[in-house]
C-alpha positions as CSV (number, residue, x, y, z in Angstrom):
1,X,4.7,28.6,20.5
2,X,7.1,31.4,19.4
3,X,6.7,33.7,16.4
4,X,8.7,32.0,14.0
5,X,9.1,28.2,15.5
6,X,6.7,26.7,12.9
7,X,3.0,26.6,12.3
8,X,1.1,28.5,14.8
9,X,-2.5,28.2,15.7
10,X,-3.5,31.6,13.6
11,X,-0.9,30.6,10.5
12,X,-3.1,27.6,10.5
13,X,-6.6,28.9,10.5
14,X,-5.0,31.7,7.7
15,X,-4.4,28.8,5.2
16,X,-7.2,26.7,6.0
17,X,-9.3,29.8,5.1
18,X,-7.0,30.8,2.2
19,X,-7.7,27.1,1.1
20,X,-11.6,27.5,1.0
21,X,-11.4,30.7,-0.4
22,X,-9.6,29.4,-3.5
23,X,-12.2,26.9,-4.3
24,X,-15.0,29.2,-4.1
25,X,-16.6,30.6,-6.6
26,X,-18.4,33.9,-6.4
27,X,-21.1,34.0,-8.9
28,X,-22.9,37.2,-9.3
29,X,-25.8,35.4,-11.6
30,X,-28.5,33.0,-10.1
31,X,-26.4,30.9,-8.4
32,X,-25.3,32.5,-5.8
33,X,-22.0,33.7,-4.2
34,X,-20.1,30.8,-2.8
35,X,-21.4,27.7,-5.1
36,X,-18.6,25.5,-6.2
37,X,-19.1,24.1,-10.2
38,X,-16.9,21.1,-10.5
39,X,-15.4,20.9,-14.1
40,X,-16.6,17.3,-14.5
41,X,-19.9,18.6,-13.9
42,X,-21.4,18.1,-17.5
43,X,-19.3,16.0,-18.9
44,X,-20.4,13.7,-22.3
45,X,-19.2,9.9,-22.3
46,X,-19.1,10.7,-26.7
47,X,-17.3,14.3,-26.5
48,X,-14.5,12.2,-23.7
49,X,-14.1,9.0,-26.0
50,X,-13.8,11.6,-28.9
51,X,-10.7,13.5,-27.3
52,X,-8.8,10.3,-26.6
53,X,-8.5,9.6,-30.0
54,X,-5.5,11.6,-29.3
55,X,-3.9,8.6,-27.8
56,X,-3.0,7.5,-31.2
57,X,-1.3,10.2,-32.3
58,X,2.7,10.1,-31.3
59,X,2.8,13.6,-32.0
60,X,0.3,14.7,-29.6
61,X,1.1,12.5,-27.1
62,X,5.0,13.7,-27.5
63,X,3.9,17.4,-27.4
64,X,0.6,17.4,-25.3
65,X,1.1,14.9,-22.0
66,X,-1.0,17.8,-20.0
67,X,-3.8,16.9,-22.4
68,X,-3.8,13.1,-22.2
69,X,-4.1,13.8,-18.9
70,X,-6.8,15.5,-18.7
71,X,-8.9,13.0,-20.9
72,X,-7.2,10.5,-18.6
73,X,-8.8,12.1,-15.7
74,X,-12.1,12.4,-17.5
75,X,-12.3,8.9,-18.6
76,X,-11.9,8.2,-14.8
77,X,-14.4,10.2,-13.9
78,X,-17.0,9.0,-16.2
79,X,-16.3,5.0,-14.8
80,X,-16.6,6.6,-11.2
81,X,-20.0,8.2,-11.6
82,X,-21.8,4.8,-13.5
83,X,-21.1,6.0,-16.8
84,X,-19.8,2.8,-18.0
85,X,-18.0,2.0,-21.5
86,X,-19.0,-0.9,-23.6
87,X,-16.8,-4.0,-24.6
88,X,-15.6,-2.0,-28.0
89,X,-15.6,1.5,-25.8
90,X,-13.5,0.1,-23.5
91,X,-11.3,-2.1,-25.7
92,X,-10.3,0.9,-27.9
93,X,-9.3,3.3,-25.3
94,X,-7.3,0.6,-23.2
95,X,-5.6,-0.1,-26.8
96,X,-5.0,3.5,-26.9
97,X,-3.6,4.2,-22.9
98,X,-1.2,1.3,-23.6
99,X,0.3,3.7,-26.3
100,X,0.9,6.6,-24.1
101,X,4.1,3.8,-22.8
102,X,6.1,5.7,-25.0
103,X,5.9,9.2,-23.3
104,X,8.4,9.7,-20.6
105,X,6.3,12.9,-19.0
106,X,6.5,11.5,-15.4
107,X,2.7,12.7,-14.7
108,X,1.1,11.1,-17.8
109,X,2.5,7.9,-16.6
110,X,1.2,7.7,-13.2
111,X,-1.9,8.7,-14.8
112,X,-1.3,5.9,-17.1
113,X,-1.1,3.3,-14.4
114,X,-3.8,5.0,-12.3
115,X,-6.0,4.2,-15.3
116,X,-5.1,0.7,-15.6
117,X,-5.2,-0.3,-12.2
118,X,-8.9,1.3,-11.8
119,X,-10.5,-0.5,-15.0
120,X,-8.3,-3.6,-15.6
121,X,-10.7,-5.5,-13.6
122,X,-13.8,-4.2,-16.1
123,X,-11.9,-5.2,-19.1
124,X,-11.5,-8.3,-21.4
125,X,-8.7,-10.5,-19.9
126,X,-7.1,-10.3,-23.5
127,X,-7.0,-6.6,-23.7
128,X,-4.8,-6.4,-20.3
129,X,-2.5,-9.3,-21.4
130,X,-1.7,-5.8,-23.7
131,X,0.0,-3.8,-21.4
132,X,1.9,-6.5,-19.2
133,X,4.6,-6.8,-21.5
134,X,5.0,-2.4,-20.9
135,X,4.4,-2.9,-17.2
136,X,7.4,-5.4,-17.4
137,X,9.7,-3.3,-19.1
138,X,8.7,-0.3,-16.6
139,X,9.7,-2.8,-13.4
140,X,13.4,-3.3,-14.7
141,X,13.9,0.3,-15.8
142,X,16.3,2.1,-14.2
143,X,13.2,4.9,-12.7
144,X,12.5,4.0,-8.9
145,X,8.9,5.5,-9.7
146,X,8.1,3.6,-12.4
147,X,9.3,0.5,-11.2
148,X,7.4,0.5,-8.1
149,X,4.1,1.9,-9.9
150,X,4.4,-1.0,-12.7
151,X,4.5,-3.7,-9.6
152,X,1.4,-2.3,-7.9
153,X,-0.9,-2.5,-11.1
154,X,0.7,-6.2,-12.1
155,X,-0.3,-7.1,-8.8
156,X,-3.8,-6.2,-10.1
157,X,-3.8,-7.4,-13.3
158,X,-1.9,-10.5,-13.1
159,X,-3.2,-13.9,-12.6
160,X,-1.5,-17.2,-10.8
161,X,0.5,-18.5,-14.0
162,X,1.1,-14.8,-15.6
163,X,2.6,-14.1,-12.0
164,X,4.9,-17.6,-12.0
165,X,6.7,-15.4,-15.7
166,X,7.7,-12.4,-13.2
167,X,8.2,-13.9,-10.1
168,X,11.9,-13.3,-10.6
169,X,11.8,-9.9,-11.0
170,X,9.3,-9.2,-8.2
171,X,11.9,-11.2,-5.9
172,X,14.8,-9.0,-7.2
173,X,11.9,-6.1,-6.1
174,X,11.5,-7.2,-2.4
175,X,15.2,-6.7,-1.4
176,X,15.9,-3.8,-3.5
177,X,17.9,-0.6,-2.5
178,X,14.9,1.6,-3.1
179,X,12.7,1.6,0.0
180,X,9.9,3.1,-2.7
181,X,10.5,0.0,-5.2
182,X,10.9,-2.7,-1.9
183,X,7.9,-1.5,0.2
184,X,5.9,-1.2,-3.0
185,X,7.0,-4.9,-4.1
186,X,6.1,-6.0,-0.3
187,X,2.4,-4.3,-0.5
188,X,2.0,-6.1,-3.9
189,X,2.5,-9.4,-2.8
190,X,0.7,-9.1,0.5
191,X,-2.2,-8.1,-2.0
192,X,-1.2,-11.4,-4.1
193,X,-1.2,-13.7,-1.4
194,X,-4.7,-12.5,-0.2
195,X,-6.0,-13.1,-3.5
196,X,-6.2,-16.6,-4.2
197,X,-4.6,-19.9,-3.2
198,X,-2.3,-20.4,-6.1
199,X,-0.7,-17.0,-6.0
200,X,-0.4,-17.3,-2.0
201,X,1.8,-20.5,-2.4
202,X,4.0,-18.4,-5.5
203,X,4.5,-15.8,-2.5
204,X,5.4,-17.6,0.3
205,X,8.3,-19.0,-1.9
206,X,9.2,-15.5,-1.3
207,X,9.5,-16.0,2.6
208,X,13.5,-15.4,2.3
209,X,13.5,-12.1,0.3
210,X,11.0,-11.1,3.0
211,X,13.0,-11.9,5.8
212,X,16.0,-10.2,4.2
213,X,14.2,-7.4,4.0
214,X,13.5,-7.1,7.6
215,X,17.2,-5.5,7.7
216,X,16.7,-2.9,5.2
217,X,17.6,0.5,6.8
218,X,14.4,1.9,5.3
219,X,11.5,2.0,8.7
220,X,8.6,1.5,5.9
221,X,10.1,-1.1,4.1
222,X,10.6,-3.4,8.0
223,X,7.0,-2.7,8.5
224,X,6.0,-3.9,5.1
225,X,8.0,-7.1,5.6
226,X,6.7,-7.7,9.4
227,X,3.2,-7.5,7.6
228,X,3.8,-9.6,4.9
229,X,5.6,-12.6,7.3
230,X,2.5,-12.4,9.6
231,X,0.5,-13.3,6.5
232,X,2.3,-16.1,5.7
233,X,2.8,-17.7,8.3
234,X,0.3,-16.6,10.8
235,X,-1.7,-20.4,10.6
236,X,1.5,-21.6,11.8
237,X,1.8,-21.4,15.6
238,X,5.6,-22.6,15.8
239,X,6.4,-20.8,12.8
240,X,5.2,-17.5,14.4
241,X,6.7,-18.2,18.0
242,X,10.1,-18.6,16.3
243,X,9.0,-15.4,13.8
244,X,8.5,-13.3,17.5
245,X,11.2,-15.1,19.4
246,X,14.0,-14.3,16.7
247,X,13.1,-10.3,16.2
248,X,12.4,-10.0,20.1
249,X,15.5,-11.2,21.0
250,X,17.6,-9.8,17.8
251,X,16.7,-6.3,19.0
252,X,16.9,-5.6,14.7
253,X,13.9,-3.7,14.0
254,X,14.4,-0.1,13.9
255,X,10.5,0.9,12.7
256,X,8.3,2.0,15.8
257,X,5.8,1.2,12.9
258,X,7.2,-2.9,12.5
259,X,7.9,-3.5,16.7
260,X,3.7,-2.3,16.8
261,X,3.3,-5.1,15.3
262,X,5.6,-7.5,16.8
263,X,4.0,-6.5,20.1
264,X,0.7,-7.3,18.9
265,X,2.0,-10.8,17.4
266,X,3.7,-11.5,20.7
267,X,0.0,-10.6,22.7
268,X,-2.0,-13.1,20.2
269,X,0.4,-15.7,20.8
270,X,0.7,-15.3,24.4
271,X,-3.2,-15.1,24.4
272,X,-3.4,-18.2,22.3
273,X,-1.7,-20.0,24.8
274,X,-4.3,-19.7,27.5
275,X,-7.2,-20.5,24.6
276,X,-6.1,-23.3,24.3
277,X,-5.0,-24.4,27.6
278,X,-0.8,-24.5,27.4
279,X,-0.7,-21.2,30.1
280,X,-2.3,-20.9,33.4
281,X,-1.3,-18.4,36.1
282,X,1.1,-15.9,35.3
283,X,2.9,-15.5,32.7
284,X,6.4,-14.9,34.3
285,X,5.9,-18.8,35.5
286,X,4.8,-20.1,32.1
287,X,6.5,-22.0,29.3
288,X,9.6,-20.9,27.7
289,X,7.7,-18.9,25.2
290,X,5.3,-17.3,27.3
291,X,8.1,-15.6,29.5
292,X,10.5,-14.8,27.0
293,X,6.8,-13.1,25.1
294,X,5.7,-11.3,28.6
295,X,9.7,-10.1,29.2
296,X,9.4,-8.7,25.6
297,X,6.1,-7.0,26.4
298,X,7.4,-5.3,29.6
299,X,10.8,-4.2,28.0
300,X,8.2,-2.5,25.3
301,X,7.2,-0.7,27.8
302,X,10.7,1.5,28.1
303,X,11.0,2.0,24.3
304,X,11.9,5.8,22.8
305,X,8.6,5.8,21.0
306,X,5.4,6.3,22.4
307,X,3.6,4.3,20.1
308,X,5.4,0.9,20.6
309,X,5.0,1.9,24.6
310,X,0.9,2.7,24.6
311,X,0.8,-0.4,22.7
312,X,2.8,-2.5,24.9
313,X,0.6,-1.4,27.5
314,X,-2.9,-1.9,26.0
315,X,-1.3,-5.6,25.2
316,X,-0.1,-5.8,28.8
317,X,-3.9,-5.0,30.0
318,X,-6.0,-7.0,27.6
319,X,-3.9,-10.3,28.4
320,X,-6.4,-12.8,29.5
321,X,-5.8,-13.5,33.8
322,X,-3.5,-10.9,34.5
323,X,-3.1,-9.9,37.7
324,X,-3.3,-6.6,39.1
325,X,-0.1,-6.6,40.9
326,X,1.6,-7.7,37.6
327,X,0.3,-3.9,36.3
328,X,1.8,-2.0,39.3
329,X,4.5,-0.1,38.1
């Protein structure tokens, strides 16, 4: 590579090493040059719970979102290395993170929703009922990152009947112009559908919006969707012949990321269908769905991205009875 074409192989090594060099700590007392002090290290669950009194206080939170932060942080860290709150601990500082709502400092609230999505799950069911009325607000604000942020920790928080209230608005999420707000709303429900029985049948009501959003222009946001369909209908055979049949034969999925998948649908099915006895021989003399799957798989095979063609071709090879001459090029 060139002098100035990009990253070259000593530009590299230069800020890897510049990297370690700026979390070392040269120490010229006992501990030796090179020991790294983290500044969690000797923390106090009291001294923590004592700063985030400041939660309560409008002004501070208004003036001093790098702080809340911080205690934000600490109060993370604390959970993450066993030093658990009690009931009352953790009742009064959720009561007080549900306050920092009001700050519009972009950080504090990702830090907000970091928070709640890491100890919602620790806490009384009462004391998160709190905050979904905020996180509600947040997912119809006009703030892509907010929006998206609020769905992924309601899709944490939020039980089978809580999540019947928003469904609308989660819907209205799925097809959204924001590929951030729509791949964020498509995550959430795959997450909700893997839950429990009565919020997978409130998301595969959704099976439309989904489909819909198989056309967004956005790659992430088709590769999302192509997930989420698989999970709903993937205990339905015709369901998912017609799901691989209809975007094989469309030619509408622009995401190298999405057709991966399809090309691994298409090899399950096509599998399946010798399991359980409906295929023998090859493939190109099967039933309907069997060659129209094998003809997909070998026009994989002269796609623009790599990734769809290696795995087109590992597909190809792990099909059960192929034959070798049906691998010649």
């Amino acid at each position: 590579m060139a002098e100035g074409d990009g990253l070259t192989m000593n530009n590299l090594l230069s800020e890897v090493q510049g990297a370690l060099d700026k979390f070392k700590l040269e120490d010229e007392g006992t501990g030796g040059p090179g020991d790294y002090y983290s500044p969690y290290a000797n923390l106090e669950k009291a001294a923590v719970l004592q700063e985030a009194r400041c939660f309560h206080d409008p002004t501070a939170v208004r003036e001093s979102p790098r702080k809340c932060c911080t205690v934000i942080a600490q109060l993370l860290h604390l959970t993450n290395t066993g030093q658990y709150m009690n009931s009352a601990e953790a009742t009064e500082v959720f009561f007080g993170v549900t306050k920092l709502f009001m700050s519009d400092d972009a950080s504090l609230r990702r830090m907000v929703y970091l928070f709640i999505k890491e100890v919602a799950e620790t806490c009384n069911p009462d004391d998160v009922i709190i905050v979904t009325s905020s996180l509600t607000k947040d997912m119809t604000c006009d703030v892509d990152l907010y929006r998206a942020n609020a769905l992924r920790v309601l899709a944490r928080i939020v039980d089978a009947a809580m999540l019947g209230a928003i469904e609308r608005y989660v819907k209205q999420a799925l097809v959204d112009s924001s590929g951030q707000v729509s791949s964020a709303a498509l995550v959430s429900a795959t997450h909700l559908f893997e839950r429990n029985e009565e919020s997978a049948a409130i998301v595969k009501r959704w099976i439309s919006e989904t489909t819909e959003a198989t056309s967004s222009p956005n790659e992430m946001v088709q590769f999302h969707a192509m997930q989420l369909l698989y999970q709903i209908k993937k205990h339905d055979r015709l369901g998912m012949q017609k799901l691989v049949t209809q975007f094989s034969q469309r030619n509408t999925l622009r995401s190298p990321l999405a057709l991966v998948l399809l090309v691994r649908y298409t090899a399950k099915l096509l599998t399946d269908e010798v399991a359980e006895g409906r295929q023998s021989g090859s493939f190109q003399n099967g039933t309907n769905f069997s060659r129209a799957g094998y003809a997909f798989l070998e026009a994989s095979l002269r796609h623009k991205s790599e990734m769809v063609v290696y795995e087109a071709a590992k597909s190809i090879c792990s099909l059960p009875g192929i034959e070798p001459q049906e691998l010649s090029p």
